[in-house]
C-alpha positions in Angstrom: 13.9 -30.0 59.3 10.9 -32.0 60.9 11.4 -35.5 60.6 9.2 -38.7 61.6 10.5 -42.0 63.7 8.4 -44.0 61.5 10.1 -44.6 58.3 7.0 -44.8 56.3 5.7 -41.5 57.9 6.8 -38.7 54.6 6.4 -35.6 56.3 9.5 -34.4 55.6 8.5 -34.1 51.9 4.5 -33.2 52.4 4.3 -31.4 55.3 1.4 -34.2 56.9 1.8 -36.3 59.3 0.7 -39.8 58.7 -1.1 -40.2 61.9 -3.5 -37.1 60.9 -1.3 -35.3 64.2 -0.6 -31.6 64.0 3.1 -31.7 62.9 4.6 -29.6 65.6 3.3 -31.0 68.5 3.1 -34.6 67.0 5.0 -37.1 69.7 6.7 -39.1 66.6 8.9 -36.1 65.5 12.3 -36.2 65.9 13.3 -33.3 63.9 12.9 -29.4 64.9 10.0 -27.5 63.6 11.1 -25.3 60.4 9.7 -24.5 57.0 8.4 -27.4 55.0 9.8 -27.4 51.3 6.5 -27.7 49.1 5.8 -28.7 45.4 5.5 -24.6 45.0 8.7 -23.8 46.7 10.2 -26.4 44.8 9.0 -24.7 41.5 10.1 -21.5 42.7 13.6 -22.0 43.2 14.1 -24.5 40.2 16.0 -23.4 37.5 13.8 -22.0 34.3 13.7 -23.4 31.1 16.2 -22.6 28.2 14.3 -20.1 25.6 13.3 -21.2 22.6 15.9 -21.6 20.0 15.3 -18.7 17.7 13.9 -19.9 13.7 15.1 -19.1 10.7 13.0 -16.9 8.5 10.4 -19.5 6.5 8.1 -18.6 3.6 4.6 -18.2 4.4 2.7 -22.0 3.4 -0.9 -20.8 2.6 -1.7 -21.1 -1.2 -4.4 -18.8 -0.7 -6.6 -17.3 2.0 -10.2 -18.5 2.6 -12.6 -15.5 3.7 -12.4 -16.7 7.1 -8.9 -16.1 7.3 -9.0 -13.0 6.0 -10.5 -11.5 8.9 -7.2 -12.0 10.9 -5.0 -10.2 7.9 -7.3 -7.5 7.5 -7.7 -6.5 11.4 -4.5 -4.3 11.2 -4.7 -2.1 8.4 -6.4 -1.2 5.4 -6.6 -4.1 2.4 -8.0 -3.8 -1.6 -10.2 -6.2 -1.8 -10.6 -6.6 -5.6 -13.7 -7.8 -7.3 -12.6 -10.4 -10.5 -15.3 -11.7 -12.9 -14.4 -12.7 -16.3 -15.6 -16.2 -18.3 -13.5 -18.5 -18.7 -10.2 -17.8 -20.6 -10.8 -14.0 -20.6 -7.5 -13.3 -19.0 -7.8 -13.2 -14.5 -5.5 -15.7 -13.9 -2.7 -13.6 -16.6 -3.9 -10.4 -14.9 -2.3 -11.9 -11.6 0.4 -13.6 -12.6 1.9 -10.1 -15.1 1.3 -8.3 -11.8 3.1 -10.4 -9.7 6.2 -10.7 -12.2 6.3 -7.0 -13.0 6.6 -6.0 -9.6 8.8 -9.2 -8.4 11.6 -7.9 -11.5 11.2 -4.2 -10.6 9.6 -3.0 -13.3 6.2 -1.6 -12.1 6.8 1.8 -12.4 6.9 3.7 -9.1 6.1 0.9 -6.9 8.0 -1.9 -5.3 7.1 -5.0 -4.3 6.8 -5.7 -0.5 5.4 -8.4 1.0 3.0 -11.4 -0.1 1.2 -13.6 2.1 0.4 -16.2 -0.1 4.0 -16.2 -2.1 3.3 -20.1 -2.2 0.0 -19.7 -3.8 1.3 -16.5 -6.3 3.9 -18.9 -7.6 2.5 -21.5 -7.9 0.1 -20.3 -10.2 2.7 -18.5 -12.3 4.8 -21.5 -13.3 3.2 -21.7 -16.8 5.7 -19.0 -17.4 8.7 -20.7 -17.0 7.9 -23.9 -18.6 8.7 -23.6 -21.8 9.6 -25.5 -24.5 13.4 -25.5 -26.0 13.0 -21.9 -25.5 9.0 -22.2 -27.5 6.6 -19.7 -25.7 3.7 -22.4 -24.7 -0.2 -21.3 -26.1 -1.0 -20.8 -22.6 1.1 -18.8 -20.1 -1.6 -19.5 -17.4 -3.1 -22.8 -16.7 -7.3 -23.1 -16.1 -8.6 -22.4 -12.7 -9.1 -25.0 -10.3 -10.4 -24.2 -6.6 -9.9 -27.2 -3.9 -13.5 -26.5 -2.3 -15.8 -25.8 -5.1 -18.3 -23.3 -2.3 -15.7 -20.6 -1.6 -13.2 -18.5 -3.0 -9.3 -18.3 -2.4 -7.8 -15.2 -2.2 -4.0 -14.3 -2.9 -2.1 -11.3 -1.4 -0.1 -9.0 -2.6 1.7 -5.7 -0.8 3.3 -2.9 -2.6 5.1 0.1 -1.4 4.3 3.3 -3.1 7.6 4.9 -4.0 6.6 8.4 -4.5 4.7 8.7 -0.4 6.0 5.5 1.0 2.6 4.3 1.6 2.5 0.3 1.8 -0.7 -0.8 -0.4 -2.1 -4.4 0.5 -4.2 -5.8 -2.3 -6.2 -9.3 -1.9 -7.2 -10.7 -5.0 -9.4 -13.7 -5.7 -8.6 -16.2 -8.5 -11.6 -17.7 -9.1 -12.9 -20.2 -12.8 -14.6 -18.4 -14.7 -17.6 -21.1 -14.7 -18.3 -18.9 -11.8 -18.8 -15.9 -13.6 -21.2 -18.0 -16.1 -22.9 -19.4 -13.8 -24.0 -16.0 -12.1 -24.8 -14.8 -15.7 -26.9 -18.3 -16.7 -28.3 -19.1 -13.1 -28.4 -16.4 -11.0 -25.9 -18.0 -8.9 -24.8 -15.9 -5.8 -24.1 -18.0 -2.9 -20.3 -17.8 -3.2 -19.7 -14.1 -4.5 -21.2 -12.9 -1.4 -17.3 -11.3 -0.7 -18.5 -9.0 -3.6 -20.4 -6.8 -1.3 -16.8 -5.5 0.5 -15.3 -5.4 -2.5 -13.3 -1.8 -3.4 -13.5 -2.8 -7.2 -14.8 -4.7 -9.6 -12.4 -6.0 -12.4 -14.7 -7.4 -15.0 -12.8 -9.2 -17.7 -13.0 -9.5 -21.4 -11.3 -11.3 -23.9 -10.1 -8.8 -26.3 -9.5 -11.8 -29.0 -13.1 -13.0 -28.6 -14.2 -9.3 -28.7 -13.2 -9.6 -32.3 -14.4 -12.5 -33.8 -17.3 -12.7 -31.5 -18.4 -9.6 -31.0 -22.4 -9.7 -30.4 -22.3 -12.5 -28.3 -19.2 -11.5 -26.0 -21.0 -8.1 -25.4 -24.4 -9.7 -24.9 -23.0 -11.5 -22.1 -20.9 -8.7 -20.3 -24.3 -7.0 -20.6 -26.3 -9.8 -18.6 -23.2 -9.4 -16.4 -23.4 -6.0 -15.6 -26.9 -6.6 -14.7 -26.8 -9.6 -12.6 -23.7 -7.7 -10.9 -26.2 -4.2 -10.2 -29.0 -7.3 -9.3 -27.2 -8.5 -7.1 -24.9 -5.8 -5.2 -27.7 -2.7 -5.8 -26.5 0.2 -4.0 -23.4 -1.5 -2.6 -22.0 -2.2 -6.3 -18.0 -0.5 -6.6 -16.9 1.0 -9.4 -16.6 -1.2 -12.3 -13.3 -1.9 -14.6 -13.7 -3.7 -17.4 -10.6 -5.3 -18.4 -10.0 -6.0 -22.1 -7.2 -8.3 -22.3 -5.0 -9.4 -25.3 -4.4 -5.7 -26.6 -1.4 -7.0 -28.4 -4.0 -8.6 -30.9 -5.6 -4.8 -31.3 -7.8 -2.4 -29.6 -11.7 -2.9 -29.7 -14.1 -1.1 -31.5 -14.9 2.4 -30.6 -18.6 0.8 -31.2 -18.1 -1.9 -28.6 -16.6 0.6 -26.3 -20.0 2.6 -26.7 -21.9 -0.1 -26.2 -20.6 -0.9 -23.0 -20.4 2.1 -21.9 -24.2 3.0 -22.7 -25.2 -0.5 -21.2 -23.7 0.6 -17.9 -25.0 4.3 -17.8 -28.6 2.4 -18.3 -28.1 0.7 -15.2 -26.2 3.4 -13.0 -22.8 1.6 -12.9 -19.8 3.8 -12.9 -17.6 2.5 -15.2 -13.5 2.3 -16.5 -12.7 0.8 -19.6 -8.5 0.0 -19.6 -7.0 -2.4 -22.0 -4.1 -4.9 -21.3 -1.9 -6.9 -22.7 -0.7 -9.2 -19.7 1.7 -11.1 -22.0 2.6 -10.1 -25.6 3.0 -12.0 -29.0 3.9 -8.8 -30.8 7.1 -6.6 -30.2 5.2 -3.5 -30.5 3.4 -4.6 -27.5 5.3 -4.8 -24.0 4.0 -7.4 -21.5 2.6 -6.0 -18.8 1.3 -2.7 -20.9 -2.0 -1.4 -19.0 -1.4 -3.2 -15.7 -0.2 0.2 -14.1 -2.8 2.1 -15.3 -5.5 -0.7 -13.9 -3.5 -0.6 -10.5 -3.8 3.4 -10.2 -7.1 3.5 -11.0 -7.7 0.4 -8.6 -6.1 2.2 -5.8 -7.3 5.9 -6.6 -11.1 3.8 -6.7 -10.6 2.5 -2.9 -9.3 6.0 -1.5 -12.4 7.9 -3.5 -14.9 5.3 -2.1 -14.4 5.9 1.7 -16.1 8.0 3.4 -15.3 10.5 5.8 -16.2 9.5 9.6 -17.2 13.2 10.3 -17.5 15.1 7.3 -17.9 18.5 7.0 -21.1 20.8 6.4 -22.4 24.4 6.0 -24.2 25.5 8.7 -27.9 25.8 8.7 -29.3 29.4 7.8 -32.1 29.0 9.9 -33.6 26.5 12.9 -33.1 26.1 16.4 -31.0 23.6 18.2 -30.7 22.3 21.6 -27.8 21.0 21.2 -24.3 22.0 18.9 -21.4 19.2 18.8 -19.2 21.5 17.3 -19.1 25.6 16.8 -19.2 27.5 13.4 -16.0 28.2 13.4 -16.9 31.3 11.4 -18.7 32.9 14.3 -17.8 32.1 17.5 -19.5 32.3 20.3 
């Protein structure tokens, strides 16, 4: 090892000599001339650090997804993104919550429950349905939707496993006040459904209840709806659910159904009309009746509505062409 007469000299650590000499040939060294150790030989030979002790499996925290997030969940795979509008009281919040406890207890026919993202948020707004009262079902199984930032939505996911194929069906569902919803039918107000333009579906929401004892103004409404929706999406609007929830109070009017139905044929919208009972007063009437049906026709709606990358044609009869990219199979040549 080279070493220095003077004891302040370090070169036997850096490698320099103090008095700016060239190391070997320096008149102060005493030691032979060998490899210096450096910091980066040092490194090389030190022992590594321990790996990280492995974590235990921990619920995910987010109570919902903001649509900034969402980018990062949906770069993998396909997702559902569900369109929910509904004033306030007409049922969203229920729809969610019977969907998430049907499937959580098994008993969502041909489906199975998977994965959730936003377990925190999904239970948290489900709680109304185990608080009750010395065994009293409480007037509301849902409480009223409240958003922490008041300029975008929060959106809750949900992943199911298809039983039948397997498949694994990711659903993202926004549970949003329905002072939303009446503000885009009494002021035009778009700024934050701008998420409705990638939606797959649109669940439109209707009190069933209301529909009864209210029935010109609840379907004057759903009609400004369906136009401020068509206004506002054009070309790009899904198909369109409507949703009538409280079924276990009866089924609406073959009129209303009309009614609707001829409002959105007058403005090009194709339209479902499926009736739910999310929760149930009357034995007759299982919780949960309907849900299934929405969800098929949910997911049937998002494979229907994307289009093929190359999709097929005939062949012209007639025409010339510089160019083919692909041969008629049908005559080769």
């Amino acid at each position: 090892m080279l070493t220095c007469a003077r004891p302040e000299c370090t070169v036997a650590e850096t490698g320099r000599c103090l008095l700016n000499n060239d190391p070997a040939s320096c008149p102060e060294r005493t030691g032979s001339v060998g490899q210096t150790p450096s910091l980066t030989d040092i490194s090389e030979i030190a022992t590594p650090p321990l790996d990280k002790p492995v974590e235990r499996p921990r619920f995910p925290h987010s109570l919902a997804f903001s649509a900034e997030e969402l980018r990062c969940l949906t770069g993998g795979h396909y997702h559902f993104l569900v369109g929910i509008l509904g004033a306030p009281k007409a049922g969203k919040t229920a729809l969610l919550v019977s969907l998430y406890l049907l499937a959580a207890n098994g008993k969502l026919e041909g489906h199975q429950i998977a994965d959730s993202q936003t377990l925190m948020g999904i239970d948290d707004i489900s709680r109304g349905t185990r608080r009750w009262n010395q065994g009293q079902v409480p007037e509301e199984m849902t409480t009223h939707t409240e958003l922490a930032d008041e300029r975008t939505a929060g959106f809750l996911h949900l992943r199911l496993k298809r039983l039948h194929d397997g498949k694994m069906l990711d659903l993202l569902l926004p549970d949003l006040p329905g002072e939303w919803s009446d503000s885009l039918i009494d002021h035009k107000r778009i700024d934050r459904l701008s998420f409705l333009k990638s939606a797959d579906v649109l669940w439109l929401t209707i009190d069933g209840a209301d529909l009864v004892k209210s029935r010109q103004q609840v379907l004057h409404r759903t009609q400004l709806l369906f136009q401020r929706v068509k206004a506002f999406l054009g070309s790009q609007t899904p198909k369109v659910i409507v949703v009538v929830s409280h079924l276990d109070r009866g089924e609406p009017e073959e009129r209303s159904v009309k009614v609707l139905k001829d409002e959105a044929m007058r403005h090009g919208l194709d339209l479902i009309i499926i009736n739910v009972a999310s929760f149930s007063d009357e034995h007759t009437i299982a919780p949960g009746t309907g849900l299934l049906d929405l969800l098929k026709a949910t997911f049937e709606i998002g494979a229907s509505s994307q289009a093929h990358f190359w999709p097929d044609s005939e062949p012209p009869s007639a025409g010339r062409y510089i160019s083919r990219f692909r041969a008629d199979l049908r005559n080769p040549r």
